[in-house]
Structures are given as structure tokens and as C-alpha cells.
SEMAR-7674 format. One record per residue: residue number from 1; residue in one letter; y, x, z of N, C-alpha, C in turn. Coordinates in Angstrom, 2 decimals. Atoms other than C-alpha are relative to their C-alpha. Layout:
SITE; num; residuo; n_Y; n_X; n_Z; ca_Y; ca_X; ca_Z; c_Y; c_X; c_Z
SITE; NUM; A; Y; X; Z; Y; X; Z; Y; X; Z
...
***
This chain:
SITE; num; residuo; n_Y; n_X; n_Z; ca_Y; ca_X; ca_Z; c_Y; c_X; c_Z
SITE; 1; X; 1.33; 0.56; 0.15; -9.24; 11.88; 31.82; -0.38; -0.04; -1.46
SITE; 2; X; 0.49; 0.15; 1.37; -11.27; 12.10; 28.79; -1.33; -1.10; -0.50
SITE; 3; X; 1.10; 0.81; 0.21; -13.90; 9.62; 27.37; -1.03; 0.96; -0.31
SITE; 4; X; 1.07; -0.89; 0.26; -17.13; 10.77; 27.69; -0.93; 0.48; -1.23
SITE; 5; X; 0.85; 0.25; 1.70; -18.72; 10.13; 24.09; 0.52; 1.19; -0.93
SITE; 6; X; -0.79; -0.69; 1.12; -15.42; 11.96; 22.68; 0.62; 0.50; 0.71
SITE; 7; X; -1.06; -0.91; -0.88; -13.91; 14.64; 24.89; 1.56; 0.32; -1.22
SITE; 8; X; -1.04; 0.15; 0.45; -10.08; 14.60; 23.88; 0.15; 0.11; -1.40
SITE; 9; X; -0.13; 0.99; 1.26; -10.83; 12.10; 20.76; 0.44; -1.31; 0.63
SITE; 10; X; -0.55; 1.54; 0.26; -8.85; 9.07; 20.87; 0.02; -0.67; -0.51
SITE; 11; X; 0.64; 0.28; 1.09; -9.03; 6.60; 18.20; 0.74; 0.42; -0.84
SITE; 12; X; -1.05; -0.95; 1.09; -5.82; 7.94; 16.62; -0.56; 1.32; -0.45
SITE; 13; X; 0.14; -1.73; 0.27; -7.22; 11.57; 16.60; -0.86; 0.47; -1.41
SITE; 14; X; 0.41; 0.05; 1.88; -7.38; 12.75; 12.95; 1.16; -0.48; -0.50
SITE; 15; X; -0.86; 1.05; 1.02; -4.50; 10.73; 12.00; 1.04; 0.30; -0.25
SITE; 16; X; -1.07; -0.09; -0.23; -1.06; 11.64; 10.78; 1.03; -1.00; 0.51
SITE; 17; X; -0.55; 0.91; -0.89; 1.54; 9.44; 12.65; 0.92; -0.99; -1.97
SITE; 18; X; -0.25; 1.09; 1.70; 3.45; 8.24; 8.38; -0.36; 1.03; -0.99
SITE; 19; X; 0.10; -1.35; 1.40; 2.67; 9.61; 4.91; 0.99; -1.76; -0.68
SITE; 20; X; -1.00; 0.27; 0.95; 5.20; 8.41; 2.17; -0.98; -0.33; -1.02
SITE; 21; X; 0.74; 0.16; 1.16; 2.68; 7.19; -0.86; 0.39; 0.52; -1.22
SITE; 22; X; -0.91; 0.01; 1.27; 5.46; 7.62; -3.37; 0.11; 1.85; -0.03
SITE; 23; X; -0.02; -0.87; -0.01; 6.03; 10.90; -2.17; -1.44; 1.40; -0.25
SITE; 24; X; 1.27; -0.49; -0.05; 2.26; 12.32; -1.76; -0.44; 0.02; -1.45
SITE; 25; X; 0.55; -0.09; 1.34; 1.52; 10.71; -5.04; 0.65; 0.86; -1.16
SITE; 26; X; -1.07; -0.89; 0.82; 4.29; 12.25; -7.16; -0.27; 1.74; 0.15
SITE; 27; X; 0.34; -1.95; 0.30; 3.05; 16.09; -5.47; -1.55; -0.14; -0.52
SITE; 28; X; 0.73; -0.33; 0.80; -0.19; 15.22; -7.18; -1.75; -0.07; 1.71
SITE; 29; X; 0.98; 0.35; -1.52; -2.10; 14.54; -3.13; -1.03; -0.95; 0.28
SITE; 30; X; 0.68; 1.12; -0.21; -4.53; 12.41; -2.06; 0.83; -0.29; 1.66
SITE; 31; X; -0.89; 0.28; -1.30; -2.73; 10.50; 1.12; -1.49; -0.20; 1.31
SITE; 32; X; 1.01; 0.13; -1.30; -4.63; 11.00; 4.66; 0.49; -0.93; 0.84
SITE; 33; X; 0.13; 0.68; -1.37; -5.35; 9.04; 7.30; 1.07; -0.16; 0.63
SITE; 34; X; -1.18; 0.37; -0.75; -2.23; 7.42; 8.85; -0.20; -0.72; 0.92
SITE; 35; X; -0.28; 1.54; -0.61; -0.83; 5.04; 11.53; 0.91; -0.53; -0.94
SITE; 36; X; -1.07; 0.57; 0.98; 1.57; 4.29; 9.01; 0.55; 0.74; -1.36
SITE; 37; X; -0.22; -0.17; 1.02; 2.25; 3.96; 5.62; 1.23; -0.48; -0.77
SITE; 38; X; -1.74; -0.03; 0.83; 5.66; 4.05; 3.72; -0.47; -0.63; -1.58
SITE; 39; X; 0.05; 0.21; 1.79; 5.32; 1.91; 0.46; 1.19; -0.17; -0.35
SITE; 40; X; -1.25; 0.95; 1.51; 7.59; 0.74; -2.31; -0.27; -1.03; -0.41
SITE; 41; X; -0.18; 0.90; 0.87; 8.20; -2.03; -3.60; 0.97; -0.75; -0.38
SITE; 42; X; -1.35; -0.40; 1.25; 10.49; -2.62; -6.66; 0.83; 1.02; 0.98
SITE; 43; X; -0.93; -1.30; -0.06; 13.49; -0.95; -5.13; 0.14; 0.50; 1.83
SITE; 44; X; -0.34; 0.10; -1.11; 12.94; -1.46; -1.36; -1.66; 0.80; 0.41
SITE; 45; X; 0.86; -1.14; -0.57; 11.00; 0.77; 1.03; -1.05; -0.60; 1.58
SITE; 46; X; 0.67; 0.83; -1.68; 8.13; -0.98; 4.04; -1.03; 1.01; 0.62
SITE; 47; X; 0.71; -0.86; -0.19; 6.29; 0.89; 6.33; -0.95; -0.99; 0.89
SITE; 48; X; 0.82; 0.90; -0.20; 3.17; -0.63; 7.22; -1.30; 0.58; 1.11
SITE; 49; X; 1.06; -0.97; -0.93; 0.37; 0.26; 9.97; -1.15; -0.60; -0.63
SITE; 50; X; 1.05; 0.51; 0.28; -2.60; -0.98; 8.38; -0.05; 0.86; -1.45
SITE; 51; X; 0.66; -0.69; 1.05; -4.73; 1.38; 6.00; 0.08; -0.50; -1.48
SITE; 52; X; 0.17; 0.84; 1.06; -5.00; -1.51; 3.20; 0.83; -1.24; 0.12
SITE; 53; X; -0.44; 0.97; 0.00; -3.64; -4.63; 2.25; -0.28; -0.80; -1.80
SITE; 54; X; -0.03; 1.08; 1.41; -4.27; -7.61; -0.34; 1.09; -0.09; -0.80
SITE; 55; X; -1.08; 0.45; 0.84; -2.24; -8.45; -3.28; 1.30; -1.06; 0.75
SITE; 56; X; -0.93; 1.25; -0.63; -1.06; -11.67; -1.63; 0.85; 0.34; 0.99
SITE; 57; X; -0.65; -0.11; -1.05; -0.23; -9.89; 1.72; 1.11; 1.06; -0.29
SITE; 58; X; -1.09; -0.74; 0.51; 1.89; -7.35; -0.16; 1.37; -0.39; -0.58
SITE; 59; X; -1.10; 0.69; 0.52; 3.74; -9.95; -2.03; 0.97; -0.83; 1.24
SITE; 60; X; -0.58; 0.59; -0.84; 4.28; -11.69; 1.19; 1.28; 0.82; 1.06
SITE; 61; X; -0.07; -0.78; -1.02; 5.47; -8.65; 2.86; 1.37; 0.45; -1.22
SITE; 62; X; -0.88; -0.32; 0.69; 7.89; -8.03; 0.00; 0.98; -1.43; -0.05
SITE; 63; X; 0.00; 1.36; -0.26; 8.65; -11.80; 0.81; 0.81; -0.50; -1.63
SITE; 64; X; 0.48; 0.83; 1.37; 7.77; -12.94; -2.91; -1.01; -0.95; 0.54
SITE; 65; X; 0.72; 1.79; -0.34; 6.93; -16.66; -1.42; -0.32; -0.72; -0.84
SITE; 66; X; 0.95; -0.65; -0.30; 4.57; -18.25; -2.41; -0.59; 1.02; -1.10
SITE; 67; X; 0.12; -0.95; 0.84; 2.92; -15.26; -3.62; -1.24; -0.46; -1.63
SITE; 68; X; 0.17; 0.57; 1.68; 1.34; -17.61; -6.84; 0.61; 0.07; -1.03
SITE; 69; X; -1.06; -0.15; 1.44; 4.34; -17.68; -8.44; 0.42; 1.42; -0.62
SITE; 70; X; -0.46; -1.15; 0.23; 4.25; -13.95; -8.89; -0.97; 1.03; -0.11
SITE; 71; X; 1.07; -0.97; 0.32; 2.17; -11.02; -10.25; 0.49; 1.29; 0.53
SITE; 72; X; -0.37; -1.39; -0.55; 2.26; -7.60; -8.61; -0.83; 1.24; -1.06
SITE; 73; X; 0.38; -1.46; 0.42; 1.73; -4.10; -10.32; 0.20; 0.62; 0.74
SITE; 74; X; -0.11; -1.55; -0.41; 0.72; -0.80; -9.31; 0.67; 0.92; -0.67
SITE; 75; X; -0.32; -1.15; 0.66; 2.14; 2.11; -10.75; -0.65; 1.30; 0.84
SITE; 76; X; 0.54; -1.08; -0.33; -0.12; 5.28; -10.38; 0.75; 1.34; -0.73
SITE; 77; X; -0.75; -1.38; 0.61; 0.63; 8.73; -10.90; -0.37; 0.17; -1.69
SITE; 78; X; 0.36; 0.28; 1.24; 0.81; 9.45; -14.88; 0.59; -1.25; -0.90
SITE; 79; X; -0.74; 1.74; 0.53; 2.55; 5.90; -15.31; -0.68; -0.51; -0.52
SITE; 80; X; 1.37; 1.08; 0.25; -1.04; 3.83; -15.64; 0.90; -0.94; 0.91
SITE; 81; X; -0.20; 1.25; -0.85; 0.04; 0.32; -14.57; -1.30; -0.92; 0.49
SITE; 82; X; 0.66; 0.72; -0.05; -2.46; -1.83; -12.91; 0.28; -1.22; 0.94
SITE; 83; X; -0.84; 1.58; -0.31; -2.02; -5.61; -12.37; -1.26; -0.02; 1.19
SITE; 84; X; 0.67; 0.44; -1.21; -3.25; -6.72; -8.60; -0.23; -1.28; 0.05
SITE; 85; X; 0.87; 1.26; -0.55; -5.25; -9.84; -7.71; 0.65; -0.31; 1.17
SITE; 86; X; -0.50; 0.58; -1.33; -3.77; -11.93; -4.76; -1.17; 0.59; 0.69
SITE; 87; X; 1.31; -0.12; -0.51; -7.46; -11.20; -3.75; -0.15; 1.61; 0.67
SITE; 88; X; 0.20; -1.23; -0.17; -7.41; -7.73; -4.40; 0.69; 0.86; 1.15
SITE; 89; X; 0.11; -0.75; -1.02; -7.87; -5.25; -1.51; 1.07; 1.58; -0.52
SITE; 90; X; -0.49; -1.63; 0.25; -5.20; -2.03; -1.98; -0.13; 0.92; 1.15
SITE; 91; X; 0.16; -0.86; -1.08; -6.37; 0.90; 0.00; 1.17; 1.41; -0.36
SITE; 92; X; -1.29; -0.65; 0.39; -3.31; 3.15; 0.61; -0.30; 1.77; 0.22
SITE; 93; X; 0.48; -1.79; -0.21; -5.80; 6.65; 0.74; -0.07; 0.32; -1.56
SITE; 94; X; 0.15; 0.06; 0.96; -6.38; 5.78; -2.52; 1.41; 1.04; -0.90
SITE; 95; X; -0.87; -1.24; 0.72; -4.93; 8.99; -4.73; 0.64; -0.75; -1.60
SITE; 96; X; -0.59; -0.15; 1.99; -1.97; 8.58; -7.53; 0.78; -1.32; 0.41
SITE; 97; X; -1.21; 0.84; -0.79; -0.40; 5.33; -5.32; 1.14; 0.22; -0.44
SITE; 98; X; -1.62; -0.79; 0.54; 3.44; 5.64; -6.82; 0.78; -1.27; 1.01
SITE; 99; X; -0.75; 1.28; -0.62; 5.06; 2.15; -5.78; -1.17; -1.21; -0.80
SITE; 100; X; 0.29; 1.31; 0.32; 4.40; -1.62; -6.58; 1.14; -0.82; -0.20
SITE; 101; X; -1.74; 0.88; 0.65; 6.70; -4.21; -8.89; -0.50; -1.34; -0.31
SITE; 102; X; -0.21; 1.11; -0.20; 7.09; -7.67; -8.53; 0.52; -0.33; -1.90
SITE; 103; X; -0.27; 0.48; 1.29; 7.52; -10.20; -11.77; -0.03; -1.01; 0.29
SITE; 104; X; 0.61; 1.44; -0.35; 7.73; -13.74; -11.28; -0.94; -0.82; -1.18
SITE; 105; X; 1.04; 0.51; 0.62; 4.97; -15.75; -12.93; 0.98; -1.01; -1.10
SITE; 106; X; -1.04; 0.71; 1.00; 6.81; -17.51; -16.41; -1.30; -1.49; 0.41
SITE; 107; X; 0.95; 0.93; 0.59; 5.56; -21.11; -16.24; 0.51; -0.64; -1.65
SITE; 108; X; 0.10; 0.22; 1.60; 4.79; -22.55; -19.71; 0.32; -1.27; 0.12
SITE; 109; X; 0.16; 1.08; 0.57; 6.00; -25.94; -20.58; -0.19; -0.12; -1.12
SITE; 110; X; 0.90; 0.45; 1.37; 3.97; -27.91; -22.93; -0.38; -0.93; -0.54
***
């Protein structure tokens, strides 16, 4: 049986089943359309079904609890670092993706 709107389109269809970020980015790729995405972070490897994800939910997912006490970087292709927002939205189509590194937040006494 096929839906009528989209003869044999599903909502997957288009999609590769994982892409590797680390790997894609490093041959210089832009990463397509997945069910799942293979990140890094620091030295450990998560594979994730969701296109995007927040700072916070990355740190959580790297289980850097809570994720206040801790700042996350990107590393893009080229070795540009850019510092993530708990807030901030990472979309994982987004080209030059390498990994992501954990730091814990220094507090200052004063």
C-alpha cells in the first residue's frame, strides 16, 4: 500500500539510515539527511536520532551534569573553535562539524 499524496514516499525517504560528522567533516562534505547521527564528544562516540540539539542537551547527553558548570566547544573543519550556548541550537547538516569538548566552568573565589 502506498499513501496517496506520496506514492512510495515515507517520511524516512531521502534519508541515510547514520552519517559519522567527524568523518564527513574531515573529507571536506556537507552531512545529509539522517536517522542518525554519530557525534564526538571529547574522546567518546553518541549516536543520536535527532537532526539538532542544544548546547545543554549535548552536555547532558555527554552527562556533564548540571550542564552550568560547564562550557562546550565545537571544533570545525580547519580547527576554528566555537564556544556553544546552553541555548544554542546545533544543527548536525551543518558543514565542517569535527567533534565537541567539554571544560568545566573555573569558579572564581573572591
Amino acid at each position: 500500500m502506498s499513501d496517496k499524496n506520496q506514492p512510495n514516499a515515507g517520511p524516512d525517504a531521502g534519508l541515510v539510515d547514520e552519517v559519522d560528522l567527524e568523518q564527513v567533516a574531515k573529507a571536506g562534505g556537507k552531512p545529509p539527511k539522517a536517522k542518525r547521527y554519530r557525534i564526538r564528544i571529547d574522546d567518546q562516540y553518541y549516536v543520536v536520532s535527532q537532526g539538532s540539539m542544544t548546547g545543554a542537551e549535548l552536555l547532558k547527553l555527554a552527562s556533564k551534569t548540571p550542564p552550568e558548570n560547564y562550557i562546550l566547544t565545537q571544533k570545525l573543519r580547519g580547527g576554528v573553535i566555537k564556544t556553544i550556548g546552553l541555548s544554542d541550537v546545533v544543527d548536525f547538516t551543518t558543514p565542517g562539524i569535527e567533534r565537541f569538548n567539554t571544560l568545566p566552568r573555573q569558579v572564581q573565589e573572591g
